[in-house]
C-alpha positions in Angstrom: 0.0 0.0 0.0 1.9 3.3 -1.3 0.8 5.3 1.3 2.3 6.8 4.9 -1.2 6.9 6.8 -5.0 5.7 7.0 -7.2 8.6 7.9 -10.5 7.4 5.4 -11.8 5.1 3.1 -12.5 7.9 0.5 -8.2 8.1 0.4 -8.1 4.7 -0.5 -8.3 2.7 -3.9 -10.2 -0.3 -4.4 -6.8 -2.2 -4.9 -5.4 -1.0 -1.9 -8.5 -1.9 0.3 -8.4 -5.1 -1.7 -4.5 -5.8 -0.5 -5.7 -5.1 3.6 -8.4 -7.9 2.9 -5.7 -10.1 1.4 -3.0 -9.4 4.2 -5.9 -9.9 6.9 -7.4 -13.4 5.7 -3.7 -14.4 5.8 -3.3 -13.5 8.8 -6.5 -15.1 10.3 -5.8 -18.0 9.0 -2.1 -18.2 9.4 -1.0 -15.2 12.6 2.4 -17.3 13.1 3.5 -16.4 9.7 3.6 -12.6 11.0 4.0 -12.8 14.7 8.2 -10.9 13.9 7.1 -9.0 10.6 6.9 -6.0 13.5 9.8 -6.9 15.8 11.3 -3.7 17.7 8.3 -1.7 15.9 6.3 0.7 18.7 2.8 1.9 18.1 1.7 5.1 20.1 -1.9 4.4 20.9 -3.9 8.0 21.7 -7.1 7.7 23.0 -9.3 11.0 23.5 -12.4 8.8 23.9 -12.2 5.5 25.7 -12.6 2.2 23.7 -13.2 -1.3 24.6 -12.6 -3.1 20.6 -10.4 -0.3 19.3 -8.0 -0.8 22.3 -8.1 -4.0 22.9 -7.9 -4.9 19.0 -4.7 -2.6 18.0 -2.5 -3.5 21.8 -3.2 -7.4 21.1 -2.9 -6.8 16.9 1.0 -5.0 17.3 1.4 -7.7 20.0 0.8 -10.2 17.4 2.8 -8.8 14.9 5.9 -8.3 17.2 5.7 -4.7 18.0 4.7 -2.8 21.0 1.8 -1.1 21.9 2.3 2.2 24.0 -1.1 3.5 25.2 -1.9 7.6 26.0 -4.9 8.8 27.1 -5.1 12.6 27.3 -4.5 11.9 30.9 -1.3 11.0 30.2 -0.2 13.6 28.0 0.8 17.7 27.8 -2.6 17.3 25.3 -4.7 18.0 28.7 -2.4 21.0 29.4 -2.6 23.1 26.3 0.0 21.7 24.2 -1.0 21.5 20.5 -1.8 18.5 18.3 1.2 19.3 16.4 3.5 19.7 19.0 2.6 16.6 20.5 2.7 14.9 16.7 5.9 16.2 16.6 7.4 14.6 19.4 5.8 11.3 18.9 7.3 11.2 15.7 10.3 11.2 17.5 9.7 8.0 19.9 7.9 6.0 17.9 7.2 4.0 14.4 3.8 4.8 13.6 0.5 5.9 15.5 -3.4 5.3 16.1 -5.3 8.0 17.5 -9.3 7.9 18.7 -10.1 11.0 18.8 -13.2 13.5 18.8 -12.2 16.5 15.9 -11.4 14.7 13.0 -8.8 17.9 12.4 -7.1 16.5 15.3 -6.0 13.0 13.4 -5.2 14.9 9.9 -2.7 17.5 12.5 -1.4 13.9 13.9 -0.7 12.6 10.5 0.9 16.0 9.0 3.1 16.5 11.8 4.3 13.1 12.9 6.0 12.3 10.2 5.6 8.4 11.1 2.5 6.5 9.4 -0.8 7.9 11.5 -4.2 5.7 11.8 -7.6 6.9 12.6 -9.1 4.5 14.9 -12.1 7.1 14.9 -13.1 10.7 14.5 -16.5 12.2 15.3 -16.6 12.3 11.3 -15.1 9.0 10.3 -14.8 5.6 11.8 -12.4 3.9 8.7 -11.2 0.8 10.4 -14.7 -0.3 11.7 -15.8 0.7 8.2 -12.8 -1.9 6.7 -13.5 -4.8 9.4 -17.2 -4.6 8.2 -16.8 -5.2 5.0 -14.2 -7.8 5.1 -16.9 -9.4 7.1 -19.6 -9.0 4.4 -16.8 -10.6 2.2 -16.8 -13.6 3.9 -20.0 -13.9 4.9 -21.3 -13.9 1.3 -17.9 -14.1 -1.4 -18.5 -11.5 -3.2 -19.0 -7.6 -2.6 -20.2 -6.4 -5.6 -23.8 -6.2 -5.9 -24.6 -6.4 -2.8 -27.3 -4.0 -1.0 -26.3 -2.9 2.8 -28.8 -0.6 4.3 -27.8 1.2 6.8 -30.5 2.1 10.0 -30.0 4.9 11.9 -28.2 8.3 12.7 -26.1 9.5 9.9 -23.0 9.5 12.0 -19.2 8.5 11.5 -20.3 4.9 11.4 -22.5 5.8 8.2 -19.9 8.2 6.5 -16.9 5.4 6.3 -19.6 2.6 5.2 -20.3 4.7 2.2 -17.0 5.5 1.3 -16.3 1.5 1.4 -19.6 0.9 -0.5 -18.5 3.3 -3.2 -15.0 2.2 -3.5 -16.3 -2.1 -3.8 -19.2 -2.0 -5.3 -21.7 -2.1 -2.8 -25.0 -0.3 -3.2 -25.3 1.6 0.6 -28.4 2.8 1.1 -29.0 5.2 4.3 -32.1 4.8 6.2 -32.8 7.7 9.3 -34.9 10.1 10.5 -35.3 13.6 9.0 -32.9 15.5 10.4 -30.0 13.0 10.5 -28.9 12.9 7.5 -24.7 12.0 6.9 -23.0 15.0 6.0 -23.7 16.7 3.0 -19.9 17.0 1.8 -19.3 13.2 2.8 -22.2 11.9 1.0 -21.5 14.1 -2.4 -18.1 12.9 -2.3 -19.5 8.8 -1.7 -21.4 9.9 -5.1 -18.3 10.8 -6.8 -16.4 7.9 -5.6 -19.0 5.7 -6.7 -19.5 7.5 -10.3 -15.4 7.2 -10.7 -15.4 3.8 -9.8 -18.1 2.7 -11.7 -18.7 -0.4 -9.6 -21.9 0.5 -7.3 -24.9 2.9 -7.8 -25.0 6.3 -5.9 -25.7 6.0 -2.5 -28.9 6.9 -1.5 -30.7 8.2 2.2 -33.9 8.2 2.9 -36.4 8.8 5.9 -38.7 5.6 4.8 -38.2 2.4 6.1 -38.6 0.9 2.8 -34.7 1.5 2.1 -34.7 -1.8 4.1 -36.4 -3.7 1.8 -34.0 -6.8 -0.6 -31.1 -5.6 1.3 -28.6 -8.4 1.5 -27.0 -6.4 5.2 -29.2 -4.4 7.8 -26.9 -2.6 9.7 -27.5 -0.1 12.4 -25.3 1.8 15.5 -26.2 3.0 18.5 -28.5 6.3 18.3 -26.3 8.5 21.2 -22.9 8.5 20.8 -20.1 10.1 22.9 -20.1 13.3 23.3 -24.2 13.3 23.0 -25.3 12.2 25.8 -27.5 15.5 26.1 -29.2 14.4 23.6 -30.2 10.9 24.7 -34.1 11.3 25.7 -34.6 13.5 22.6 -32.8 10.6 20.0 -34.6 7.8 21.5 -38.3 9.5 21.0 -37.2 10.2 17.2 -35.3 6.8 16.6 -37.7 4.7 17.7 -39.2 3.7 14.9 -35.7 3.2 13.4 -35.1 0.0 15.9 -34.0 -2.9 13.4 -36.3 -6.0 15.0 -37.7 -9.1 13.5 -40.1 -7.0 11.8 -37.6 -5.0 9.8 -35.3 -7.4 9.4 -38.3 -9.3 7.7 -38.1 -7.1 5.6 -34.6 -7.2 4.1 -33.4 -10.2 1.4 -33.4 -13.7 2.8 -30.4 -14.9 4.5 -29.8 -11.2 5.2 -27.3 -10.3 7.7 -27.8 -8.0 10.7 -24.7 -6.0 11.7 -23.4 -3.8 14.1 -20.2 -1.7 15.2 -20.6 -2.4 18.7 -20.9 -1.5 21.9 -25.2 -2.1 21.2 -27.8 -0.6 23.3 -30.0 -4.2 23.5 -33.3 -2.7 22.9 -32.7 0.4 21.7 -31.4 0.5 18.0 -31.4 -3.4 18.2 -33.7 -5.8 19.9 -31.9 -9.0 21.6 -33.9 -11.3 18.8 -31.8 -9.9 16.3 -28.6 -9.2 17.9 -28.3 -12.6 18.9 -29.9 -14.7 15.8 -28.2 -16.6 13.4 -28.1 -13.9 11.0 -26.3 -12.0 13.3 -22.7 -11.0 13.0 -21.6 -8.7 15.3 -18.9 -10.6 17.0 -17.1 -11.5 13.7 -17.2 -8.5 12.7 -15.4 -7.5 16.3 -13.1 -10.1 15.6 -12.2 -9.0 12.5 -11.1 -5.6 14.1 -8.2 -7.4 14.4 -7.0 -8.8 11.5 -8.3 -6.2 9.2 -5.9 -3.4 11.6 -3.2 -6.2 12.0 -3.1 -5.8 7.8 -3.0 -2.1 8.3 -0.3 -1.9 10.8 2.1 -4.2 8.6 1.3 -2.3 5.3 1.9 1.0 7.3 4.9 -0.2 9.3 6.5 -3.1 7.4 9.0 -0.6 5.3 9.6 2.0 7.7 
Protein backbone atom coordinates (compact mmCIF):
# COMPACT_ATOMS: atom_id res chain seq x y z
CA UNK A 1 0.00 0.00 0.00
CA UNK A 2 1.89 3.26 -1.29
CA UNK A 3 0.82 5.30 1.26
CA UNK A 4 2.27 6.79 4.86
CA UNK A 5 -1.20 6.95 6.75
CA UNK A 6 -5.01 5.70 7.04
CA UNK A 7 -7.22 8.60 7.92
CA UNK A 8 -10.47 7.40 5.42
CA UNK A 9 -11.83 5.10 3.13
CA UNK A 10 -12.50 7.93 0.53
CA UNK A 11 -8.20 8.10 0.38
CA UNK A 12 -8.13 4.68 -0.47
CA UNK A 13 -8.27 2.70 -3.91
CA UNK A 14 -10.22 -0.31 -4.39
CA UNK A 15 -6.75 -2.24 -4.92
CA UNK A 16 -5.44 -0.96 -1.93
CA UNK A 17 -8.54 -1.86 0.28
CA UNK A 18 -8.35 -5.12 -1.69
CA UNK A 19 -4.47 -5.83 -0.51
CA UNK A 20 -5.67 -5.09 3.58
CA UNK A 21 -8.40 -7.92 2.85
CA UNK A 22 -5.74 -10.06 1.37
CA UNK A 23 -2.98 -9.42 4.24
CA UNK A 24 -5.90 -9.92 6.88
CA UNK A 25 -7.37 -13.43 5.66
CA UNK A 26 -3.70 -14.38 5.77
CA UNK A 27 -3.35 -13.50 8.82
CA UNK A 28 -6.52 -15.12 10.32
CA UNK A 29 -5.78 -17.95 9.00
CA UNK A 30 -2.08 -18.17 9.38
CA UNK A 31 -1.03 -15.16 12.57
CA UNK A 32 2.42 -17.26 13.12
CA UNK A 33 3.48 -16.36 9.70
CA UNK A 34 3.63 -12.62 11.01
CA UNK A 35 4.00 -12.76 14.68
CA UNK A 36 8.20 -10.92 13.91
CA UNK A 37 7.08 -9.03 10.63
CA UNK A 38 6.92 -5.97 13.53
CA UNK A 39 9.80 -6.92 15.81
CA UNK A 40 11.27 -3.70 17.65
CA UNK A 41 8.28 -1.72 15.88
CA UNK A 42 6.26 0.71 18.71
CA UNK A 43 2.80 1.88 18.09
CA UNK A 44 1.66 5.06 20.14
CA UNK A 45 -1.93 4.40 20.94
CA UNK A 46 -3.86 8.02 21.74
CA UNK A 47 -7.11 7.71 22.96
CA UNK A 48 -9.34 10.97 23.52
CA UNK A 49 -12.44 8.82 23.91
CA UNK A 50 -12.19 5.55 25.67
CA UNK A 51 -12.64 2.17 23.67
CA UNK A 52 -13.23 -1.27 24.62
CA UNK A 53 -12.59 -3.13 20.56
CA UNK A 54 -10.45 -0.32 19.33
CA UNK A 55 -8.03 -0.76 22.25
CA UNK A 56 -8.13 -4.00 22.92
CA UNK A 57 -7.86 -4.88 19.02
CA UNK A 58 -4.66 -2.58 17.97
CA UNK A 59 -2.49 -3.53 21.77
CA UNK A 60 -3.22 -7.35 21.08
CA UNK A 61 -2.86 -6.75 16.87
CA UNK A 62 0.97 -4.96 17.33
CA UNK A 63 1.43 -7.71 20.02
CA UNK A 64 0.79 -10.21 17.43
CA UNK A 65 2.84 -8.75 14.88
CA UNK A 66 5.87 -8.33 17.17
CA UNK A 67 5.68 -4.74 18.01
CA UNK A 68 4.66 -2.83 20.97
CA UNK A 69 1.77 -1.09 21.87
CA UNK A 70 2.29 2.25 23.96
CA UNK A 71 -1.13 3.52 25.15
CA UNK A 72 -1.89 7.59 25.99
CA UNK A 73 -4.89 8.79 27.09
CA UNK A 74 -5.10 12.62 27.27
CA UNK A 75 -4.54 11.91 30.92
CA UNK A 76 -1.33 11.01 30.19
CA UNK A 77 -0.18 13.55 28.02
CA UNK A 78 0.82 17.69 27.79
CA UNK A 79 -2.56 17.30 25.32
CA UNK A 80 -4.70 18.02 28.69
CA UNK A 81 -2.45 20.96 29.38
CA UNK A 82 -2.58 23.09 26.30
CA UNK A 83 -0.02 21.68 24.19
CA UNK A 84 -0.98 21.52 20.49
CA UNK A 85 -1.77 18.47 18.28
CA UNK A 86 1.23 19.27 16.43
CA UNK A 87 3.50 19.67 19.01
CA UNK A 88 2.61 16.58 20.52
CA UNK A 89 2.73 14.85 16.75
CA UNK A 90 5.91 16.24 16.55
CA UNK A 91 7.39 14.61 19.43
CA UNK A 92 5.81 11.34 18.87
CA UNK A 93 7.29 11.19 15.68
CA UNK A 94 10.34 11.17 17.53
CA UNK A 95 9.66 8.02 19.93
CA UNK A 96 7.90 5.97 17.87
CA UNK A 97 7.20 4.05 14.37
CA UNK A 98 3.81 4.77 13.58
CA UNK A 99 0.50 5.93 15.47
CA UNK A 100 -3.44 5.33 16.12
CA UNK A 101 -5.35 8.00 17.49
CA UNK A 102 -9.27 7.85 18.67
CA UNK A 103 -10.14 11.01 18.78
CA UNK A 104 -13.16 13.46 18.85
CA UNK A 105 -12.22 16.55 15.90
CA UNK A 106 -11.44 14.73 13.03
CA UNK A 107 -8.76 17.94 12.41
CA UNK A 108 -7.15 16.51 15.26
CA UNK A 109 -6.04 13.00 13.43
CA UNK A 110 -5.24 14.93 9.87
CA UNK A 111 -2.66 17.53 12.51
CA UNK A 112 -1.37 13.95 13.86
CA UNK A 113 -0.65 12.61 10.55
CA UNK A 114 0.92 15.99 8.98
CA UNK A 115 3.11 16.50 11.84
CA UNK A 116 4.27 13.12 12.94
CA UNK A 117 5.99 12.27 10.24
CA UNK A 118 5.60 8.37 11.05
CA UNK A 119 2.54 6.51 9.39
CA UNK A 120 -0.80 7.85 11.51
CA UNK A 121 -4.17 5.68 11.83
CA UNK A 122 -7.62 6.87 12.61
CA UNK A 123 -9.08 4.51 14.93
CA UNK A 124 -12.08 7.14 14.88
CA UNK A 125 -13.07 10.72 14.51
CA UNK A 126 -16.45 12.17 15.28
CA UNK A 127 -16.62 12.28 11.25
CA UNK A 128 -15.07 8.98 10.29
CA UNK A 129 -14.80 5.56 11.80
CA UNK A 130 -12.37 3.90 8.72
CA UNK A 131 -11.20 0.77 10.41
CA UNK A 132 -14.70 -0.32 11.68
CA UNK A 133 -15.78 0.69 8.23
CA UNK A 134 -12.83 -1.89 6.67
CA UNK A 135 -13.47 -4.83 9.37
CA UNK A 136 -17.16 -4.58 8.18
CA UNK A 137 -16.80 -5.16 5.02
CA UNK A 138 -14.17 -7.79 5.08
CA UNK A 139 -16.92 -9.41 7.14
CA UNK A 140 -19.55 -8.98 4.41
CA UNK A 141 -16.77 -10.63 2.17
CA UNK A 142 -16.79 -13.64 3.94
CA UNK A 143 -20.00 -13.94 4.95
CA UNK A 144 -21.27 -13.91 1.32
CA UNK A 145 -17.88 -14.09 -1.43
CA UNK A 146 -18.45 -11.49 -3.15
CA UNK A 147 -19.04 -7.62 -2.61
CA UNK A 148 -20.19 -6.36 -5.58
CA UNK A 149 -23.77 -6.16 -5.87
CA UNK A 150 -24.63 -6.41 -2.82
CA UNK A 151 -27.28 -4.03 -1.01
CA UNK A 152 -26.35 -2.86 2.83
CA UNK A 153 -28.76 -0.58 4.33
CA UNK A 154 -27.85 1.24 6.76
CA UNK A 155 -30.51 2.07 10.01
CA UNK A 156 -29.99 4.92 11.93
CA UNK A 157 -28.21 8.34 12.65
CA UNK A 158 -26.11 9.46 9.87
CA UNK A 159 -22.99 9.52 12.05
CA UNK A 160 -19.18 8.54 11.51
CA UNK A 161 -20.28 4.89 11.41
CA UNK A 162 -22.52 5.81 8.25
CA UNK A 163 -19.85 8.17 6.47
CA UNK A 164 -16.88 5.44 6.33
CA UNK A 165 -19.64 2.60 5.17
CA UNK A 166 -20.30 4.71 2.21
CA UNK A 167 -17.04 5.51 1.28
CA UNK A 168 -16.31 1.45 1.39
CA UNK A 169 -19.60 0.87 -0.48
CA UNK A 170 -18.47 3.26 -3.21
CA UNK A 171 -15.05 2.23 -3.53
CA UNK A 172 -16.28 -2.15 -3.85
CA UNK A 173 -19.22 -2.02 -5.30
CA UNK A 174 -21.66 -2.10 -2.76
CA UNK A 175 -25.01 -0.34 -3.21
CA UNK A 176 -25.29 1.63 0.62
CA UNK A 177 -28.40 2.78 1.10
CA UNK A 178 -29.02 5.22 4.30
CA UNK A 179 -32.06 4.81 6.19
CA UNK A 180 -32.76 7.71 9.25
CA UNK A 181 -34.89 10.15 10.53
CA UNK A 182 -35.26 13.63 9.02
CA UNK A 183 -32.90 15.48 10.42
CA UNK A 184 -29.99 13.03 10.54
CA UNK A 185 -28.91 12.89 7.50
CA UNK A 186 -24.70 12.03 6.86
CA UNK A 187 -22.98 15.00 5.99
CA UNK A 188 -23.74 16.65 2.96
CA UNK A 189 -19.93 17.04 1.79
CA UNK A 190 -19.35 13.16 2.77
CA UNK A 191 -22.15 11.94 0.99
CA UNK A 192 -21.52 14.09 -2.38
CA UNK A 193 -18.08 12.87 -2.30
CA UNK A 194 -19.45 8.78 -1.72
CA UNK A 195 -21.36 9.90 -5.14
CA UNK A 196 -18.32 10.76 -6.80
CA UNK A 197 -16.36 7.91 -5.63
CA UNK A 198 -18.98 5.67 -6.72
CA UNK A 199 -19.51 7.46 -10.29
CA UNK A 200 -15.42 7.16 -10.65
CA UNK A 201 -15.42 3.78 -9.80
CA UNK A 202 -18.11 2.72 -11.66
CA UNK A 203 -18.66 -0.43 -9.61
CA UNK A 204 -21.88 0.54 -7.28
CA UNK A 205 -24.90 2.93 -7.82
CA UNK A 206 -24.97 6.32 -5.94
CA UNK A 207 -25.68 6.03 -2.54
CA UNK A 208 -28.92 6.87 -1.46
CA UNK A 209 -30.74 8.24 2.21
CA UNK A 210 -33.93 8.18 2.86
CA UNK A 211 -36.44 8.84 5.89
CA UNK A 212 -38.68 5.59 4.83
CA UNK A 213 -38.16 2.41 6.07
CA UNK A 214 -38.58 0.91 2.80
CA UNK A 215 -34.70 1.53 2.10
CA UNK A 216 -34.73 -1.77 4.10
CA UNK A 217 -36.35 -3.72 1.77
CA UNK A 218 -33.97 -6.79 -0.57
CA UNK A 219 -31.11 -5.56 1.27
CA UNK A 220 -28.63 -8.42 1.47
CA UNK A 221 -27.03 -6.41 5.18
CA UNK A 222 -29.16 -4.35 7.84
CA UNK A 223 -26.85 -2.63 9.67
CA UNK A 224 -27.50 -0.05 12.45
CA UNK A 225 -25.35 1.83 15.45
CA UNK A 226 -26.23 3.05 18.46
CA UNK A 227 -28.49 6.31 18.31
CA UNK A 228 -26.32 8.55 21.24
CA UNK A 229 -22.94 8.51 20.84
CA UNK A 230 -20.13 10.10 22.91
CA UNK A 231 -20.13 13.26 23.27
CA UNK A 232 -24.20 13.34 23.05
CA UNK A 233 -25.27 12.22 25.84
CA UNK A 234 -27.54 15.50 26.08
CA UNK A 235 -29.22 14.42 23.58
CA UNK A 236 -30.18 10.88 24.67
CA UNK A 237 -34.10 11.26 25.67
CA UNK A 238 -34.62 13.51 22.57
CA UNK A 239 -32.80 10.64 19.97
CA UNK A 240 -34.59 7.76 21.46
CA UNK A 241 -38.26 9.54 20.95
CA UNK A 242 -37.21 10.21 17.20
CA UNK A 243 -35.26 6.85 16.56
CA UNK A 244 -37.66 4.72 17.69
CA UNK A 245 -39.17 3.69 14.86
CA UNK A 246 -35.68 3.23 13.37
CA UNK A 247 -35.06 -0.02 15.93
CA UNK A 248 -33.99 -2.87 13.43
CA UNK A 249 -36.29 -5.95 14.97
CA UNK A 250 -37.74 -9.08 13.48
CA UNK A 251 -40.14 -7.04 11.83
CA UNK A 252 -37.59 -5.03 9.78
CA UNK A 253 -35.30 -7.37 9.40
CA UNK A 254 -38.29 -9.31 7.66
CA UNK A 255 -38.11 -7.14 5.56
CA UNK A 256 -34.63 -7.24 4.07
CA UNK A 257 -33.36 -10.22 1.36
CA UNK A 258 -33.44 -13.67 2.78
CA UNK A 259 -30.41 -14.86 4.46
CA UNK A 260 -29.78 -11.15 5.21
CA UNK A 261 -27.33 -10.28 7.69
CA UNK A 262 -27.85 -7.96 10.75
CA UNK A 263 -24.69 -6.01 11.68
CA UNK A 264 -23.44 -3.80 14.13
CA UNK A 265 -20.15 -1.72 15.23
CA UNK A 266 -20.57 -2.39 18.71
CA UNK A 267 -20.92 -1.54 21.94
CA UNK A 268 -25.16 -2.15 21.17
CA UNK A 269 -27.82 -0.57 23.27
CA UNK A 270 -30.04 -4.16 23.46
CA UNK A 271 -33.28 -2.68 22.88
CA UNK A 272 -32.70 0.36 21.75
CA UNK A 273 -31.40 0.49 18.00
CA UNK A 274 -31.45 -3.45 18.20
CA UNK A 275 -33.73 -5.84 19.86
CA UNK A 276 -31.88 -8.98 21.60
CA UNK A 277 -33.93 -11.28 18.83
CA UNK A 278 -31.82 -9.90 16.28
CA UNK A 279 -28.59 -9.24 17.88
CA UNK A 280 -28.25 -12.58 18.90
CA UNK A 281 -29.88 -14.74 15.78
CA UNK A 282 -28.25 -16.56 13.37
CA UNK A 283 -28.13 -13.90 11.00
CA UNK A 284 -26.33 -11.96 13.34
CA UNK A 285 -22.73 -10.96 12.96
CA UNK A 286 -21.57 -8.65 15.27
CA UNK A 287 -18.87 -10.60 16.98
CA UNK A 288 -17.11 -11.45 13.75
CA UNK A 289 -17.15 -8.51 12.74
CA UNK A 290 -15.41 -7.54 16.34
CA UNK A 291 -13.10 -10.11 15.63
CA UNK A 292 -12.19 -8.98 12.47
CA UNK A 293 -11.07 -5.58 14.06
CA UNK A 294 -8.23 -7.45 14.38
CA UNK A 295 -7.02 -8.77 11.48
CA UNK A 296 -8.25 -6.18 9.25
CA UNK A 297 -5.87 -3.43 11.65
CA UNK A 298 -3.21 -6.19 11.97
CA UNK A 299 -3.11 -5.80 7.78
CA UNK A 300 -2.95 -2.06 8.32
CA UNK A 301 -0.30 -1.86 10.83
CA UNK A 302 2.06 -4.24 8.63
CA UNK A 303 1.26 -2.33 5.26
CA UNK A 304 1.92 0.97 7.31
CA UNK A 305 4.91 -0.20 9.25
CA UNK A 306 6.47 -3.14 7.37
CA UNK A 307 8.99 -0.57 5.34
CA UNK A 308 9.57 1.97 7.73
Amino acid sequence: MERKDLISIHELSAVEIEEIFEFAKRMKESPLDYRDSLAGKTLALLFQKPSTRTRVSFEVGIYQLGGIGLYLSTSDLQLGRGETVADTARVLGRYVDGIMARVFAHQDIVDLARHSGVPTINGLTDLLHPCQALADYFTLLEKKSELKGLRLAYVGDGNNMAHSLLFGGAKLGVDVRIVCPPGFEPDGEILSQARSDAAASGAAPAPEVTNDLAGVDGADAVYTDVWTSMGQEAEAEERRSLFEPYRVDAKLMARAAPGALFMHCLPAHRGDEVTDEVADSPSSVIFDEAENRLHVQKAILYLLMSSR
